[in-house]
OpenMM code with the backbone's topology and positions (N, CA, C; nanometers):
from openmm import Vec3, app, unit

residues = "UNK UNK UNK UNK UNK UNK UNK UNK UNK UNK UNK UNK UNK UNK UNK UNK UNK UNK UNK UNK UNK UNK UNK UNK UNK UNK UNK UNK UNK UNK UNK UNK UNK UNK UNK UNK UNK UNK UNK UNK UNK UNK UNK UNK UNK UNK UNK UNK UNK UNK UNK UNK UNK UNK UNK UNK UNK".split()
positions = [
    Vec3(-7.3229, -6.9423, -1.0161),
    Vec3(-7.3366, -6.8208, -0.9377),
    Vec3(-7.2181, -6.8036, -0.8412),
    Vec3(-7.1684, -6.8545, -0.7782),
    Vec3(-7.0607, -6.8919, -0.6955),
    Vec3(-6.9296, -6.8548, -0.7120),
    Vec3(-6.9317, -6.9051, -0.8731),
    Vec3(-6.7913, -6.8957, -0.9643),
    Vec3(-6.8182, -6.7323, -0.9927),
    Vec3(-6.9292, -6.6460, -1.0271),
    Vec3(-6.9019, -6.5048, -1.0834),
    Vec3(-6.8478, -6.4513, -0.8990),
    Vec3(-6.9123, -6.4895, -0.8261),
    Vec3(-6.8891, -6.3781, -0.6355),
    Vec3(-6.7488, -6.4270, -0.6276),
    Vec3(-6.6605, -6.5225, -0.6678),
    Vec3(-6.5403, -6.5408, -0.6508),
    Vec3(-6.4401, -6.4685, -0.7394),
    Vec3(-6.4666, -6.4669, -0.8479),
    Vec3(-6.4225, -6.3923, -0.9793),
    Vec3(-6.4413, -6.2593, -0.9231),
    Vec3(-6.5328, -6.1995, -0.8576),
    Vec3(-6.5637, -6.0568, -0.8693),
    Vec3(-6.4766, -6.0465, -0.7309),
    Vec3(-6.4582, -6.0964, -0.5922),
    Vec3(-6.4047, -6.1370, -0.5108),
    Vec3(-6.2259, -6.1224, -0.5577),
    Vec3(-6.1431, -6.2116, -0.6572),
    Vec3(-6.0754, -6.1866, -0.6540),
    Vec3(-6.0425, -6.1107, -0.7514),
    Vec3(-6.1047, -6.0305, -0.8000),
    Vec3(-6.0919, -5.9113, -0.9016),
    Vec3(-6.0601, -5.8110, -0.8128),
    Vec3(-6.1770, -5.7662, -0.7033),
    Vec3(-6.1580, -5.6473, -0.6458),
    Vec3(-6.0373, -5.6782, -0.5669),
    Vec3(-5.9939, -5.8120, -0.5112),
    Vec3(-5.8341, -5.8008, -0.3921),
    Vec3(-5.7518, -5.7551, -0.4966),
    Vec3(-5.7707, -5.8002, -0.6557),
    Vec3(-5.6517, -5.7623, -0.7369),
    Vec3(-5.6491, -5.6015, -0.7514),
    Vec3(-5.7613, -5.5315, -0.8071),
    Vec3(-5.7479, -5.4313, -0.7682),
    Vec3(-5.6815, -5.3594, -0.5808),
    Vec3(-5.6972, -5.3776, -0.5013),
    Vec3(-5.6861, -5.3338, -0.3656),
    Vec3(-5.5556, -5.3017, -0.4112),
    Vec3(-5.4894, -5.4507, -0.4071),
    Vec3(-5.3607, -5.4774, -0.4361),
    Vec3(-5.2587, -5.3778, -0.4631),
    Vec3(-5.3000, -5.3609, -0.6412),
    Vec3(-5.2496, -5.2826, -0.7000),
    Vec3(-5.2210, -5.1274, -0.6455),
    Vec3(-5.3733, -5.1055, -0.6020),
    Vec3(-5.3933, -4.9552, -0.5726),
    Vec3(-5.2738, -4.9517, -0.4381),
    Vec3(-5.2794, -5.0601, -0.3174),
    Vec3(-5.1958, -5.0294, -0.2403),
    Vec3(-4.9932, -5.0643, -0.2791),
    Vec3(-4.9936, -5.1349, -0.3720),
    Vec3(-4.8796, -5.1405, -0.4199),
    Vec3(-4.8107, -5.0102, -0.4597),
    Vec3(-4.8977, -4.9491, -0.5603),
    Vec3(-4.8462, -4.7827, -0.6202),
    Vec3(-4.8833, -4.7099, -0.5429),
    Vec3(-4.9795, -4.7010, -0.3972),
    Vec3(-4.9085, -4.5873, -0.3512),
    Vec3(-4.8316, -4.5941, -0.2413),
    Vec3(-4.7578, -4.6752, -0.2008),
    Vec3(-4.6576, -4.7496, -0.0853),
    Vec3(-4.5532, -4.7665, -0.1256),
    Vec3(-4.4967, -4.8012, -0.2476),
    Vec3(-4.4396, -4.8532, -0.2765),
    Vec3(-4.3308, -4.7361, -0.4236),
    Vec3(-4.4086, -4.6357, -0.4082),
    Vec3(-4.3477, -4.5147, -0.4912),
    Vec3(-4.1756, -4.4237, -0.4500),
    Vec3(-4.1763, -4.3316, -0.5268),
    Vec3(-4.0324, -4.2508, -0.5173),
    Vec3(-4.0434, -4.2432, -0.3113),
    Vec3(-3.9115, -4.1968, -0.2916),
    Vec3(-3.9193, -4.1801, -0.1465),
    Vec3(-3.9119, -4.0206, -0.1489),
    Vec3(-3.9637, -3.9762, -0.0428),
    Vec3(-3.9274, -3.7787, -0.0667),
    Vec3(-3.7731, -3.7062, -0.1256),
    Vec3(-3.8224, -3.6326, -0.2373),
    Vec3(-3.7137, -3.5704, -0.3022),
    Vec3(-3.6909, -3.6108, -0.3808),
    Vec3(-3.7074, -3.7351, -0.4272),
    Vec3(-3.6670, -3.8142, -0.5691),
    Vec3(-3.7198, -3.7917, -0.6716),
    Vec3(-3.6591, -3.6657, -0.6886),
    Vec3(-3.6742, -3.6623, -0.8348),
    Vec3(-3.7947, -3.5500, -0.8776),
    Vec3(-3.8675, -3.5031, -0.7367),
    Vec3(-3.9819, -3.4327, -0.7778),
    Vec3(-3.9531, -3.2612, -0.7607),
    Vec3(-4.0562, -3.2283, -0.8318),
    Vec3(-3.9710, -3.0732, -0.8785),
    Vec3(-3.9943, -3.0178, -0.7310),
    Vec3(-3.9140, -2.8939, -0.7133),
    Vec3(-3.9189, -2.8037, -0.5918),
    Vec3(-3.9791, -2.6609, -0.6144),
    Vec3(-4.0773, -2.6726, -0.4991),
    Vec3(-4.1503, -2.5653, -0.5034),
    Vec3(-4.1064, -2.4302, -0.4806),
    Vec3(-4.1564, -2.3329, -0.5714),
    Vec3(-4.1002, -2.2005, -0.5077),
    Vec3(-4.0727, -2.1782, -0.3987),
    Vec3(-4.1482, -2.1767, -0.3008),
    Vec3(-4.1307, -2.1513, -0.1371),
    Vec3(-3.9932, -2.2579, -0.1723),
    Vec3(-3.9920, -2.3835, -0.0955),
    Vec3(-3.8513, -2.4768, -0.0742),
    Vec3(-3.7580, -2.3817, -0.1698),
    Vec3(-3.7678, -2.3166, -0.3293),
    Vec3(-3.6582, -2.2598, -0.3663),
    Vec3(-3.6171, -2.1522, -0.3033),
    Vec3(-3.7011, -2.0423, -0.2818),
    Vec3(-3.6761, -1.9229, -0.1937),
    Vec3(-3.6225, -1.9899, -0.0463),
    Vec3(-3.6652, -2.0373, 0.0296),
    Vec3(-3.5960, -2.1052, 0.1933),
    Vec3(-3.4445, -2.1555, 0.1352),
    Vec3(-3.4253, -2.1803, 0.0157),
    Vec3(-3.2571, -2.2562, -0.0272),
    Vec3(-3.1880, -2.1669, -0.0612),
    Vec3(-3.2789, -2.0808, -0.1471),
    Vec3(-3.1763, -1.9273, -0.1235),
    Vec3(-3.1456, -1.8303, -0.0188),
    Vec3(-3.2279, -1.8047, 0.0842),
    Vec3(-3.1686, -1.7871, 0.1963),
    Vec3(-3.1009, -1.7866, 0.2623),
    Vec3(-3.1236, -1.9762, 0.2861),
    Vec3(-2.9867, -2.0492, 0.3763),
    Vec3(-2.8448, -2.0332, 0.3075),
    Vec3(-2.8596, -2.0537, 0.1898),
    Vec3(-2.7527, -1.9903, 0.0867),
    Vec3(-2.7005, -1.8415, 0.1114),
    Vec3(-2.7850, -1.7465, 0.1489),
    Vec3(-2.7441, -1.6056, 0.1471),
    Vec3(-2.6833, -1.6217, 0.3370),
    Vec3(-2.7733, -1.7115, 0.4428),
    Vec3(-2.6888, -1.6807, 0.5167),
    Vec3(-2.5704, -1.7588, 0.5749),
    Vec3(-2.5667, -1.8624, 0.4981),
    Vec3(-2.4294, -1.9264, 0.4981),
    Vec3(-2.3109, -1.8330, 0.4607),
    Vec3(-2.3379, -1.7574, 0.3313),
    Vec3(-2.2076, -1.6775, 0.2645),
    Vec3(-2.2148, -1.5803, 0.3584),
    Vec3(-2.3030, -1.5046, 0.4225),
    Vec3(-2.2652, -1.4093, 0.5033),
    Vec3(-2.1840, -1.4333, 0.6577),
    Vec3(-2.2628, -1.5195, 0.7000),
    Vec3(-2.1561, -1.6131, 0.7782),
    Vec3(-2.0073, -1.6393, 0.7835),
    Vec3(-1.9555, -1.6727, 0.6785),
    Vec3(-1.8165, -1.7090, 0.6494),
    Vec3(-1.7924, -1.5485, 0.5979),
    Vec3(-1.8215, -1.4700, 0.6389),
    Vec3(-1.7363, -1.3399, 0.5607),
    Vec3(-1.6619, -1.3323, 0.6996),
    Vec3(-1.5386, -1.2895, 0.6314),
    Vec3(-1.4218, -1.2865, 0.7196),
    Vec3(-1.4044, -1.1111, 0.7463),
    Vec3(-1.5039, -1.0394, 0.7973),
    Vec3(-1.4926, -0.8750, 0.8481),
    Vec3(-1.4000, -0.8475, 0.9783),
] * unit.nanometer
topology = app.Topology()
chain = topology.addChain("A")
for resn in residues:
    res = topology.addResidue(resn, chain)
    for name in ("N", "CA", "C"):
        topology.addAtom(name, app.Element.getBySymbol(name[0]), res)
């Protein structure tokens, strides 16, 4: 009886483990993940007012 509460014991730390390994331990922001409309529209913006900026009138 002893031997299954230890087994089940270190089953679930192995699980914990894992679960806290993948989600800690993942991409860091921006890597690699797609960009949302909004973030695309705000990049075109800054884009539209950068070039307007540098116009030499």
């Amino acid at each position: 009886m002893l031997w299954l509460i230890l087994e089940a014991c270190a089953a679930f730390f192995a699980l914990v483990f894992i679960v806290w390994w993948t989600m800690f331990s993942g991409r860091k922001e921006h890597n690699g993940r797609p960009v949302s409309a909004r973030q695309k529209e705000q990049q075109k913006r800054q884009q539209a007012r950068e070039t307007t900026d540098n116009d030499p009138r």
